[in-house]
N, C-alpha and C positions, 0 to 999 in steps of 0.2 A: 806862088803867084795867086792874086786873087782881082775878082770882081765882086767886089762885098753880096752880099745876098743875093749870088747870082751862080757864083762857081769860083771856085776852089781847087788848086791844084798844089801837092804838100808832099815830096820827096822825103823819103826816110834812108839815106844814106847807110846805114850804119848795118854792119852786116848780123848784131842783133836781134834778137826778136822784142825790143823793147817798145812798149806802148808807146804811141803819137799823139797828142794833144795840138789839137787845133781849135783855136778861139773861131766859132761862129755866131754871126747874128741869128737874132729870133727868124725862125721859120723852118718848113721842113725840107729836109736836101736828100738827094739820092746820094749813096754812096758806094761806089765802086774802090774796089784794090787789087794793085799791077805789081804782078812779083818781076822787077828786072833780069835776074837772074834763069828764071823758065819762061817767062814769058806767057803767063798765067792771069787770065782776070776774074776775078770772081766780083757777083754783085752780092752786095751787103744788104740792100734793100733801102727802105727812109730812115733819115734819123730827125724826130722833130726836136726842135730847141724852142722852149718858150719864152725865152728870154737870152739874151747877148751873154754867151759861155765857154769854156770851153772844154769841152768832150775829149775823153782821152777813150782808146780804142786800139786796138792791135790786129796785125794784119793775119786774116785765117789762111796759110800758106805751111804745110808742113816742115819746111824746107827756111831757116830762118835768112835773112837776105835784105839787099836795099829794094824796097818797095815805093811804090808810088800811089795815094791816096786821092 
């Protein structure tokens, strides 16, 4: 689910610990990750994008799981 340069909501199904790649536009986003399985949020901090890319990133959860970006 998205609102272009606004927010971003990006499910990782796969039980996994495989990197996520999400195309975002230029600017900088805060970014949070939801482990479904413990019910864990951890914040990531900013991530700036200087130009329309897409970042790939893995979720810091020891426990590998469907997570939610």
């Amino acid at each position: 689910m998205a609102n272009p340069g606004e927010e971003y909501l990006v499910l990782q199904p796969s039980e996994a610990a495989d990197p996520l790649t999400v195309t975002l536009e230029a600017g900088t986003h805060l970014v949070e990750w939801h482990s479904i399985s413990s019910r864990e949020t951890r914040d990531a901090g900013d991530v700036t994008v200087e130009r329309d890319r897409s970042p790939s990133s893995t979720a810091p959860f020891a426990e590998a799981g469907p997570t939610v970006l």
